[in-house]
N, C-alpha and C positions, 0 to 999 in steps of 0.2 A: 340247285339254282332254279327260280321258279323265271316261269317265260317273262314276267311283269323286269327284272334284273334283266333278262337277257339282252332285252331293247333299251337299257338306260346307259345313256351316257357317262365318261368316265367321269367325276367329279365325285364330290364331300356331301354326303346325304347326312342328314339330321332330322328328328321326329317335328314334324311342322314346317318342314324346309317350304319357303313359297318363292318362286322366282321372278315371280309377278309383283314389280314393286310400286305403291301408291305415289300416286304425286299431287297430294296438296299444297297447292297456291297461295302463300299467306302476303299481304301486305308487308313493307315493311313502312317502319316509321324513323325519320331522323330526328334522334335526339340531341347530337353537336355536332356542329360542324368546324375541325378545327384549323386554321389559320385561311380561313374564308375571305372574299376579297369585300371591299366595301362594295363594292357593285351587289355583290349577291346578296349582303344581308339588307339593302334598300330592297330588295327585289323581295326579299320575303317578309318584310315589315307589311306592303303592299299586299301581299296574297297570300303570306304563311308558309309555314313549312310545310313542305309537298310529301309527298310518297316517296321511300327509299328508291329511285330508281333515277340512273344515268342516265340524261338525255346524249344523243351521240354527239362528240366532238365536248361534252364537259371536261374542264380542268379538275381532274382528282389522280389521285395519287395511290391511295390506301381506303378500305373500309374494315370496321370493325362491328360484325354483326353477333349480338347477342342472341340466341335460343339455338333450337335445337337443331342440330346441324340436319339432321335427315328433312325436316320445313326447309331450312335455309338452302341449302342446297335445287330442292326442289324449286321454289320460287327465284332461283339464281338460271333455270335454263333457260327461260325463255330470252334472256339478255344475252349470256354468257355460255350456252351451247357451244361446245366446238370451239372453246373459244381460250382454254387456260392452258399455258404451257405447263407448268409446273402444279405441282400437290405432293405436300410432306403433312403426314397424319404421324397425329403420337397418341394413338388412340390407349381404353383403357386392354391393360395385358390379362385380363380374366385373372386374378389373382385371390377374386373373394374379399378384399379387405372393403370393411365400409365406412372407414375416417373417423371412427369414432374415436376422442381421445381421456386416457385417462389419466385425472389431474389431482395431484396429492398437494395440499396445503395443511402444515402441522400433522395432527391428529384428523382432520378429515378427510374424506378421498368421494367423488364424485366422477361420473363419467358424465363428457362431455359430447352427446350426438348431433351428428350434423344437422344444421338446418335444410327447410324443407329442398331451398334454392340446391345447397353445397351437394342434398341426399339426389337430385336430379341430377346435376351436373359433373359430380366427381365421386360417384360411388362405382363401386367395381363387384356388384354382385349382381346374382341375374335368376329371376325367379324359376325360371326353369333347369337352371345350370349350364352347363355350357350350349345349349339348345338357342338357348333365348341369346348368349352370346354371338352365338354362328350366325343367326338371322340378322342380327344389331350389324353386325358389319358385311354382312352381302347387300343387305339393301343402300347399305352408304359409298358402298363399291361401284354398284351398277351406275348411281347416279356419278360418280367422281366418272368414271369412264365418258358418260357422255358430255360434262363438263370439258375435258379435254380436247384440247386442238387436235390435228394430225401429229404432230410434232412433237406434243403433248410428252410427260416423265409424271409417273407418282412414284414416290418413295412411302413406305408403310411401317413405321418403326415399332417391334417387337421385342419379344423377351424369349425363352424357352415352354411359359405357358403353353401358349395358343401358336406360335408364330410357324409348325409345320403345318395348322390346321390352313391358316390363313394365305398359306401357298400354294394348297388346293384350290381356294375358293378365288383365287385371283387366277390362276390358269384355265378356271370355268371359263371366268369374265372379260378377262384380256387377253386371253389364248398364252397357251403354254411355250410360243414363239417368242410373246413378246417382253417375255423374263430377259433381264442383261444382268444383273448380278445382285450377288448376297454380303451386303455390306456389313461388316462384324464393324462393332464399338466395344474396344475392348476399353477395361477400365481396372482401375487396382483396387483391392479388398484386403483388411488383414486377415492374416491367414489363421485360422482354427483350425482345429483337429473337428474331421467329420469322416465321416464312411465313404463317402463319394467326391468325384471332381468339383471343384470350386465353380460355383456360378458367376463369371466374371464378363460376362459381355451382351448385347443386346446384338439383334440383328434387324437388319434395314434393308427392307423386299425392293428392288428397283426393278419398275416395268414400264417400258411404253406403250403408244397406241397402236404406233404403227413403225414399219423400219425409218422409216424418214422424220427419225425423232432429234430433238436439238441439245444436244451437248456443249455448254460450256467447257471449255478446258481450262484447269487451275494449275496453275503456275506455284511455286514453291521456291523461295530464294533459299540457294545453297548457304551454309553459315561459312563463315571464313577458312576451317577447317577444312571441309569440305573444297573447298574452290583450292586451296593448295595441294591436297589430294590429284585431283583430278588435273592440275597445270602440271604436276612433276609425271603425271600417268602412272603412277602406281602407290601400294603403299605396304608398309608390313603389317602382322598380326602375329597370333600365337594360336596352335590349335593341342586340345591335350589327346595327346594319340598313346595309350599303352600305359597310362598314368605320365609319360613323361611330355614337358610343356617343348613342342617344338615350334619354330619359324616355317609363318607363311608369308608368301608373298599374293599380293594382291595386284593383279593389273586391268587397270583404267584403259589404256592405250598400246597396245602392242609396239606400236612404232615410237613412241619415246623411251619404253622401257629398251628396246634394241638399240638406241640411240646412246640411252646410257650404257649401257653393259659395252657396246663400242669404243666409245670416249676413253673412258678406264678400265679397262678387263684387271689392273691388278689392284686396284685399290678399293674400286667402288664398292657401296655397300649393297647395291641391287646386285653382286654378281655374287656377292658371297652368298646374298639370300636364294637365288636362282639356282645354286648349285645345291644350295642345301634342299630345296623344293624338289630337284631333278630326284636327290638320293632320295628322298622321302616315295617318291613315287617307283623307283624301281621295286 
């Protein structure tokens, strides 16, 4: 271990690592403005289209700003500092692919390369390899962090690629406190014969700024099924124990399941399954 290591903090070193992140200012410009009020477009008939930028107390809703997000971002603080509760990135996952596609018609076949826009915008290779990837998104980090309110949540959506690298690099920046969890999307694939586990799911880094951060809570209407379940407080199943398929019982509510077994101890079908539950367990 040389002394230079000995004083460095714990985090994701890479060859060029700078943590020092630029911040160029760029204008924006508005090119539509949609469902505008007649007020406003007398107002710019007069003086024209202004500079991207909210005056306080303007009616708007949404913006959709084209270029590069690490500019946009940057020209986004001096408004919007401290100021966005929420950020969901679906950045790219370092996979190497660069959209090229190739196109067979009859007898000829041509490859079809992105243009220069598509090769800027949605190519996922990185001149330096994953070097030039790490730096790509610490710098769009640091800035999403100071975008954020107190209360502020980003979600970071990944794959297996990169997405243990990117869990470093966000514990640098948002401190390793302010992780709350690791959201799996799981998803179906057909299944192939391969050497290794099936790659079936992406993962979603959620952190915020600070503990006094704002959660929605989402609600879930139970299906009908469901809500009968839970009104009778229990329900059966099957588990296979020893090759053979035996009865479980399932309970929702302790106090209706005793309610029934009370009612009818010789008929009901909760006591028969209760008993067979009890011998299962001895």
């Amino acid at each position: 271990m040389t002394p230079e290591s000995q004083t460095m903090p714990t985090g994701l070193y890479w060859q060029g690592k700078k943590t020092e992140v630029e911040r160029i200012v760029l204008p924006f410009q508005t090119i539509e403005t949609i469902n505008e009020s007649r007020a406003t477009r007398e107002i710019e008939k007069l003086k024209g289209p202004g500079i991207f930028k909210t005056e306080s107390g303007a009616n708007w809703h949404n913006r959709l700003i084209w270029g590069d997000n690490k500019y946009v971002m940057a020209s986004l603080l001096e408004e919007f500092a401290g100021k966005i509760d929420l950020i969901y990135i679906d950045p790219p996952f370092a996979t190497g692919a660069d959209f090229s596609v190739k196109m067979e018609i009859g007898d000829v076949e041509w490859m079809k390369e992105p243009s220069a826009i598509e090769d800027k915008a949605y190519r996922d290779t990185w001149g330096r390899g994953l070097d030039s990837y790490l730096q790509m998104m610490y710098e769009r980090l640091v800035l999403m962090r100071e975008l954020l309110s107190e209360k502020g949540s980003i979600y970071v959506h990944l794959d297996w690629h990169v997405g243990h690298y990117i869990k470093i690099i966000m514990d640098e920046i948002l401190g390793k406190d302010s992780f709350r969890n690791d959201i799996v999307w799981f998803y179906r694939r057909w299944t192939a014969q391969s050497n290794t586990f099936q790659r079936m799911h992406d993962t979603i880094l959620f952190y915020t700024k600070t503990d006094n951060y704002l959660l929605n809570k989402i609600h879930i209407e139970p299906t009908e099924g469901q809500k009968i379940k839970h009104e009778k407080g229990w329900d059966r199943n099957s588990v296979l124990i020893k090759g053979e398929r035996r009865p479980q019982l399932i309970i929702y509510d302790q106090v209706k399941v005793d309610a029934a077994i009370k009612k009818d101890k010789s008929k009901s079908m909760i006591m028969q399954e209760w008993s067979l539950l009890k011998l299962l367990k001895q």
